[in-house]
C-alpha positions in Angstrom: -6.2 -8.3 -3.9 -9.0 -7.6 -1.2 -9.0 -4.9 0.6 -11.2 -5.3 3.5 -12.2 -2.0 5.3 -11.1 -2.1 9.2 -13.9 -1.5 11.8 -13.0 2.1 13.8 -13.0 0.1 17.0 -9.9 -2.0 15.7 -7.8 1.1 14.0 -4.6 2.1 15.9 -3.4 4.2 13.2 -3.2 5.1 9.5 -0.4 6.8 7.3 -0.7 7.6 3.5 2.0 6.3 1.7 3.8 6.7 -1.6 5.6 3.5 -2.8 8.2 4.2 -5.5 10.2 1.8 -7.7 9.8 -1.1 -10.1 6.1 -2.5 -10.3 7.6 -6.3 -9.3 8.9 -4.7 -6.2 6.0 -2.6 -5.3 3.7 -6.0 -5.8 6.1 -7.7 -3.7 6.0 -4.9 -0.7 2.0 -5.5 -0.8 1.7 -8.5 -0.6 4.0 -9.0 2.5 1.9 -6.4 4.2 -1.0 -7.6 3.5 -0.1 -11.4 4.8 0.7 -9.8 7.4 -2.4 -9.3 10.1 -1.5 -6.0 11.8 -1.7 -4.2 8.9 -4.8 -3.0 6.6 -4.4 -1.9 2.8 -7.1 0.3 1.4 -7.4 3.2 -1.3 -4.7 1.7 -3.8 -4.0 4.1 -6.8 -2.9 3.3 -10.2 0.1 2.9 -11.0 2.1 6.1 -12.0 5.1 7.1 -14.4 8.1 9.1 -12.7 8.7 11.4 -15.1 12.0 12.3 -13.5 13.2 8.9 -13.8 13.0 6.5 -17.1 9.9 4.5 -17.6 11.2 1.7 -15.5 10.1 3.0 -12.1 7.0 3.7 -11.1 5.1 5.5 -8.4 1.7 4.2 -6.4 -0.4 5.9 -3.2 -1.9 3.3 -0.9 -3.7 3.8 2.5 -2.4 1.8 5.5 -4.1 0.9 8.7 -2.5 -0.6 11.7 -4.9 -2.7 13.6 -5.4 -3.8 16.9 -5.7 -7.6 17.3 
């Protein structure tokens, strides 16, 4: 995965965002953001237990930009 940092210039927005669920699904959301152009990924945690759920499900805090283009 690269993660590419966005010049200010190009930044519309950014949210912090917590991605919960299995770690095949949470690859899978990432990798359709990041083909797509308007978004950014950046600051991409490890991968977390949920420790109110079983083991199955995990929890991971990513950085998103949206950028002009």
């Amino acid at each position: 995965m690269v993660v590419t940092k966005p010049r200010k210039e190009e930044i519309i927005s950014m949210l912090k965002i917590r991605l919960q669920g299995t770690k095949r699904d949470i690859r899978s959301f990432m990798k359709r953001m990041e083909r797509d152009k308007k978004w950014r990924i950046e600051n991409i945690s490890e991968f977390r237990s949920d420790s109110r759920t079983n083991e199955k499900y995990k929890r991971l805090y990513i950085d998103v930009y949206k950028i002009n283009n």
